[in-house]
C-alpha positions in Angstrom: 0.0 0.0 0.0 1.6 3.7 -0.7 2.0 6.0 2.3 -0.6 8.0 0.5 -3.1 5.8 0.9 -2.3 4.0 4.5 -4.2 5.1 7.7 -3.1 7.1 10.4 -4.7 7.0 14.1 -4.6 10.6 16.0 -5.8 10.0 19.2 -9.0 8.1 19.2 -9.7 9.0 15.3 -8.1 7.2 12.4 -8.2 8.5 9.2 -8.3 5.9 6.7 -5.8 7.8 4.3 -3.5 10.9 4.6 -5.6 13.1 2.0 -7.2 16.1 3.8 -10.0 18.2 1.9 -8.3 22.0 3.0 -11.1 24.3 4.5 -12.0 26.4 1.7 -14.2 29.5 2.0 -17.2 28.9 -0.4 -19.1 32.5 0.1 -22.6 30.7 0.0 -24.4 30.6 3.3 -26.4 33.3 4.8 -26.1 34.4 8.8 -23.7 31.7 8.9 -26.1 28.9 8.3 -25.4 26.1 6.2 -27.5 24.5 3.4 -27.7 21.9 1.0 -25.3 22.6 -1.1 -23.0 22.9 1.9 -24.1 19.2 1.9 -23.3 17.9 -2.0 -20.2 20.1 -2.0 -18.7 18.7 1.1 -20.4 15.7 1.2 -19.6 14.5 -2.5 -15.5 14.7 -1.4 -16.4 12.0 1.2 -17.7 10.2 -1.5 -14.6 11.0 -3.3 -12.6 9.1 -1.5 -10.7 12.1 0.7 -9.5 10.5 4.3 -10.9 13.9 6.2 -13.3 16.4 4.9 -12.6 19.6 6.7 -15.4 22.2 6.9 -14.2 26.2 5.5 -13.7 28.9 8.2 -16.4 29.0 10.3 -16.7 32.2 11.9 -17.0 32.1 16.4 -18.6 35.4 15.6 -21.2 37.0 13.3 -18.2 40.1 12.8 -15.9 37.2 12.5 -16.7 36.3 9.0 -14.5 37.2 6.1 -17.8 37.9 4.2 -21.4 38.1 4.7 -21.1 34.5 2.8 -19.3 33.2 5.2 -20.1 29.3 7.5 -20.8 30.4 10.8 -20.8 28.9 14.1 -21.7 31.5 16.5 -25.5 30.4 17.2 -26.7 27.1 18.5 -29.2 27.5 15.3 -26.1 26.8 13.4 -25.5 23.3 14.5 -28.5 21.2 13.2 -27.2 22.5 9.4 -23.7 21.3 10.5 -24.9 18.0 12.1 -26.3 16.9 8.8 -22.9 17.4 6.6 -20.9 15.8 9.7 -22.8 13.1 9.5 -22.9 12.6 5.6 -19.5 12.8 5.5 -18.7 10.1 8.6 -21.4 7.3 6.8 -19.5 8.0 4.1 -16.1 6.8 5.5 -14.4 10.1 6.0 -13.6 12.2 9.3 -15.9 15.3 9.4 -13.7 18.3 10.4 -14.2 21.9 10.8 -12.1 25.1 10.7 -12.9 27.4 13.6 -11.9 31.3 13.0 -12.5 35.2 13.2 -11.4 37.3 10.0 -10.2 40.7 12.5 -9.2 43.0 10.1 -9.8 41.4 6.7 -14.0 40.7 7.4 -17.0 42.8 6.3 -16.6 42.1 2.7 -18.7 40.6 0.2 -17.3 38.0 -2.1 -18.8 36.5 -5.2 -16.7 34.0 -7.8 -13.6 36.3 -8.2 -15.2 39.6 -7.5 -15.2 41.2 -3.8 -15.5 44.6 -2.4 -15.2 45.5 0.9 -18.5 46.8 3.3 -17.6 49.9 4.6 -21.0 50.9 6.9 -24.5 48.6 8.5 -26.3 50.1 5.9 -24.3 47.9 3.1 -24.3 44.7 5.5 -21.0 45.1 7.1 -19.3 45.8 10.7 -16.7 47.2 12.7 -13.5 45.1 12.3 -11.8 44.0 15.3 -7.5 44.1 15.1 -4.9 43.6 17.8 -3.5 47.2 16.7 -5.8 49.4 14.8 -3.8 49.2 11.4 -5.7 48.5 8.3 -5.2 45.3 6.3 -4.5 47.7 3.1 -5.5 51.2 1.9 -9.0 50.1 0.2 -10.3 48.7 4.2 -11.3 50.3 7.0 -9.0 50.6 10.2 -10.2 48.1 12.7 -10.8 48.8 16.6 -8.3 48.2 18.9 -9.4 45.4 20.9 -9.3 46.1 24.8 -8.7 43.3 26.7 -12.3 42.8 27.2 -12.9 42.2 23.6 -10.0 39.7 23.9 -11.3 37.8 26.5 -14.8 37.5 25.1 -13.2 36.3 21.8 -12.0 33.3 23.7 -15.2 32.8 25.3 -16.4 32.4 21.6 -13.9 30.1 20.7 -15.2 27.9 23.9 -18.9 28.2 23.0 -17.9 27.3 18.8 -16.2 24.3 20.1 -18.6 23.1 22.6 -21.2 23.4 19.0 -18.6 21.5 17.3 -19.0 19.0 19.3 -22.1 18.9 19.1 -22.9 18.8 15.7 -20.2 15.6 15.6 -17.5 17.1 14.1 -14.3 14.5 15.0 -11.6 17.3 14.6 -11.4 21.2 15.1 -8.8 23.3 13.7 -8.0 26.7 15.5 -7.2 29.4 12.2 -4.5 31.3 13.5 -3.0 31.9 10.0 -3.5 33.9 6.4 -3.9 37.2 8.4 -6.9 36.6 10.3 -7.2 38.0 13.8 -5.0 35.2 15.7 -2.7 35.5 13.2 -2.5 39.3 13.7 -1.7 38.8 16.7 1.1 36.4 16.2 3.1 39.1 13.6 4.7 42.5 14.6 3.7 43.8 11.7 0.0 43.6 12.4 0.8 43.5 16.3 2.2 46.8 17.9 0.0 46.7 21.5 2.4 47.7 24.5 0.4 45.2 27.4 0.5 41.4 27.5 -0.5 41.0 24.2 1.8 42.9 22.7 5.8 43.4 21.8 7.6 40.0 22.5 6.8 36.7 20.9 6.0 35.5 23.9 3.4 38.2 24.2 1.9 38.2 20.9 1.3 34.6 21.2 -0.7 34.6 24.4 -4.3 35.0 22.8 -3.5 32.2 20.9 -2.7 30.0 23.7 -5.6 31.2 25.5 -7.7 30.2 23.0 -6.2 26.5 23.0 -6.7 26.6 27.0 -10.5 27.9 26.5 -11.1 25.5 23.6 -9.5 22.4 25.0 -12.2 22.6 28.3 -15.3 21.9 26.0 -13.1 19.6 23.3 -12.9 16.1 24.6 -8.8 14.5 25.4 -9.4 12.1 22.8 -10.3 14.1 20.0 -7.5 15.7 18.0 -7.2 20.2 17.8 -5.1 21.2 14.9 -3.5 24.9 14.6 -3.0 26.0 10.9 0.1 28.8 11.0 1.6 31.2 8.9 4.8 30.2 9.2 6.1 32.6 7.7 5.2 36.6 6.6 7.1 36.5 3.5 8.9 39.7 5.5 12.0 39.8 7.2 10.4 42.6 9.5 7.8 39.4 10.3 7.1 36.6 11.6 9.6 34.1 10.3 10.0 30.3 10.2 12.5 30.5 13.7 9.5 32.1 15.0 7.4 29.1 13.7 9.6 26.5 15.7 9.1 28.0 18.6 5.3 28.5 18.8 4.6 24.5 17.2 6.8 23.6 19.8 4.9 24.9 22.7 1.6 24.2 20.7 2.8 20.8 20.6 3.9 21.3 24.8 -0.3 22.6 25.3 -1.6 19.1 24.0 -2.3 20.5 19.5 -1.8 17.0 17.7 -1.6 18.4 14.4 0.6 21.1 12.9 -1.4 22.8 9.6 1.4 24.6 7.7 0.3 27.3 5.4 2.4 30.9 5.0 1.5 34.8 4.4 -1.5 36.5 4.1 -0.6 39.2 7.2 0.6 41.8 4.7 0.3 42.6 1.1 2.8 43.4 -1.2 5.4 40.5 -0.9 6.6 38.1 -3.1 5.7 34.5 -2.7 7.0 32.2 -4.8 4.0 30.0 -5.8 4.6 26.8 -7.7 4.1 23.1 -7.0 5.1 22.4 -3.2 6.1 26.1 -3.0 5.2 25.6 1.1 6.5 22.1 1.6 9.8 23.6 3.0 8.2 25.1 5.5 6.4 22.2 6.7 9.1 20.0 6.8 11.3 22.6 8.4 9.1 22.0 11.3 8.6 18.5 10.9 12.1 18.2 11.1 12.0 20.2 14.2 8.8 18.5 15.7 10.1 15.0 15.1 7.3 12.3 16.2 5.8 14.7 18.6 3.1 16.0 16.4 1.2 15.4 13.2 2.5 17.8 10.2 0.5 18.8 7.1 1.6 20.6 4.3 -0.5 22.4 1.6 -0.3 24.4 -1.4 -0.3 23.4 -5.1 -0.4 19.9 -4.4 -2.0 18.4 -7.1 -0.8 14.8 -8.4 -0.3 11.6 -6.8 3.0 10.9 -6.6 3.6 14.3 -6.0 1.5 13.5 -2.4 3.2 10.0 -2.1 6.8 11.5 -2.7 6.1 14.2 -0.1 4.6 11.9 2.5 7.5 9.1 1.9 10.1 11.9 2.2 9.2 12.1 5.2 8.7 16.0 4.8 5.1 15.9 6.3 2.4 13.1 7.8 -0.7 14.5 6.0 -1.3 16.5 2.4 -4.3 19.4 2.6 -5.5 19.5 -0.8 -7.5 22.4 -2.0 -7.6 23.4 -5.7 -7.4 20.0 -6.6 -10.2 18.4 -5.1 -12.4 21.4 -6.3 -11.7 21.2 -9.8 -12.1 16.6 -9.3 -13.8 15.8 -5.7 -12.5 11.8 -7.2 -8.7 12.8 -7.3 -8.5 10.6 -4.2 -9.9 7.4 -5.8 -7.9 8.4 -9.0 -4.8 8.6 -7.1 -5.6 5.1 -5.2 -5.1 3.7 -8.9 -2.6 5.1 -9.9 -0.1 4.1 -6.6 -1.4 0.9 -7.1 -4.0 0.7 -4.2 -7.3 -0.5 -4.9 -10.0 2.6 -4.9 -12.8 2.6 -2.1 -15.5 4.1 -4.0 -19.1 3.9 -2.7 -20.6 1.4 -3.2 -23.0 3.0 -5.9 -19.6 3.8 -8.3 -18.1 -0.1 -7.8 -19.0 0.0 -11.4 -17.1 2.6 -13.2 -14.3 1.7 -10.9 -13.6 -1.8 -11.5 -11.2 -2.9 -14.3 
């Protein structure tokens, strides 16, 4: 069997194959809710054959969404939509996941296909932004509120309450968001972070919210359920956060009881120059994999979109799980595809044995 295709057990969980469906924002709810094509779109890359399906960002908050399209989770309403694709997604032989998150300074926009504009007032449908410092994302958004450490502490009681729905709804993984530029992730970088109290200024510092929100998560999240973090682990910036930086947090991630290590990169600042191409992340993640050893699970992600491509990067040893995104949009089957062509006999449902069998 290739590495691809053979299972891995994260606490009490196993995943019956190292492919990950990456949360992808799909713009297509409204108030957060979820609805049936929530269900065929996730649902139909269970029946593709992925090992996890994990859920988009899902906002804690209703001013946590990137857009007023956005998957919520801040309202116990919220979780019989969710229970239904969790569930479609587990009889269907995958592990139903779900990306928790707040936008801060990037929200309040409306997104459609490729076109977006930002909501600058109520009357259009948007909100106040929420930031650690009150620096705007770029020169066509608003600039956010300071939060006072009120605001930060209610945040993490809105982590708490989106993981206890979670939970709820029978999702079998939750990944904290705390990259791309988002609020946790603007706390992380200096170059979003500039407070002057225990939030601010050293690493140290600008990684407590974060760690909070692991602490406050963790209490409603059963011990034998795995927590994922998905980092920037890098700004792209030397004045940023940098990959040293991204040792050390994993590390004491790893040290608060996270199992698995989601390693994405930039999206705190415009402007910079990423060098996309196939893999163009996977140094990062094994960087840390390297530095993690066995301790934790590591993903990588970003333009990973062949078989052997995955099955090199996993027998490198360069990561223990690929997040696949672009891919599985354009063919929700890559993963019985890929199966095939490693030489592993595809799972399909039962309803495709047909057009599967030689």
């Amino acid at each position: 069997m290739s590495k691809l295709f053979s299972p891995i057990v994260v606490k009490s969980v196993t995943l019956k194959n190292r492919i990950v469906t990456s949360p992808m924002c799909m713009y297509s709810s409204e108030d957060g809710f979820a609805t049936d094509w929530h269900l065929v779109h996730y649902g139909t890359r269970a029946m593709g054959g992925a090992g996890t399906v994990m859920l988009e960002a899902s906002a804690v908050r209703a001013d946590g969404r990137i857009s007023v399209g956005d998957l919520g989770i801040y309202k116990d309403a919220h979780v019989e939509g969710l229970s239904r694709i969790a569930k479609f997604i587990k009889d269907n032989g995958a592990v139903p996941a779900i990306q928790l998150a707040h936008a801060g300074r990037k929200g309040s926009t409306w997104v459609q296909g490729d076109q977006s504009k930002t909501l600058h007032t109520e009357e259009e449908g948007g909100w106040t932004l929420l930031a650690p410092s009150p620096i705007p994302f770029s020169s066509h958004m608003p600039a956010p509120k300071e939060m006072s450490v009120e605001d930060i502490q209610q945040l993490i009681a809105d982590f708490k309450a989106a993981a206890k729905r979670a939970l709820q709804a029978g999702f079998e993984w939750i990944e904290i968001h705390g990259a791309h530029g988002y609020l946790i992730n603007a706390f992380l970088s200096p170059l979003s972070n500039k407070r002057q109290d225990e939030y601010g200024g050293c690493l140290e510092n600008r990684a407590k919210f974060l760690f909070e929100i692991v602490a406050a998560v963790q209490e409603e999240w059963p011990a034998d359920l795995p927590i994922s973090v998905r980092i920037s682990a890098t700004d792209w910036s030397e004045e940023g956060w940098t990959i040293e930086d991204s040792k050390w947090l994993t590390s004491k991630l790893v040290d608060a009881g996270i199992d698995i290590i989601d390693v994405s990169s930039g999206g705190v600042i415009g402007g910079v120059h990423i060098p996309v191409g196939p893999s163009y992340q996977l140094p990062l993640a094994s960087a840390l994999k390297q530095s993690l050893g066995d301790r934790a699970i590591v993903s990588a992600v970003g333009m990973i979109t062949n078989a052997q491509q995955a099955e090199t990067i996993l027998v490198n040893g360069d990561a223990d799980l690929v997040f696949l995104a672009r891919e599985l949009l354009r063919n929700p089957y890559f993963p019985l595809h890929a199966a095939a062509a490693l030489g592993t006999e595809p799972q399909p449902p039962v309803q495709y044995t047909r057009a599967f069998s030689k």
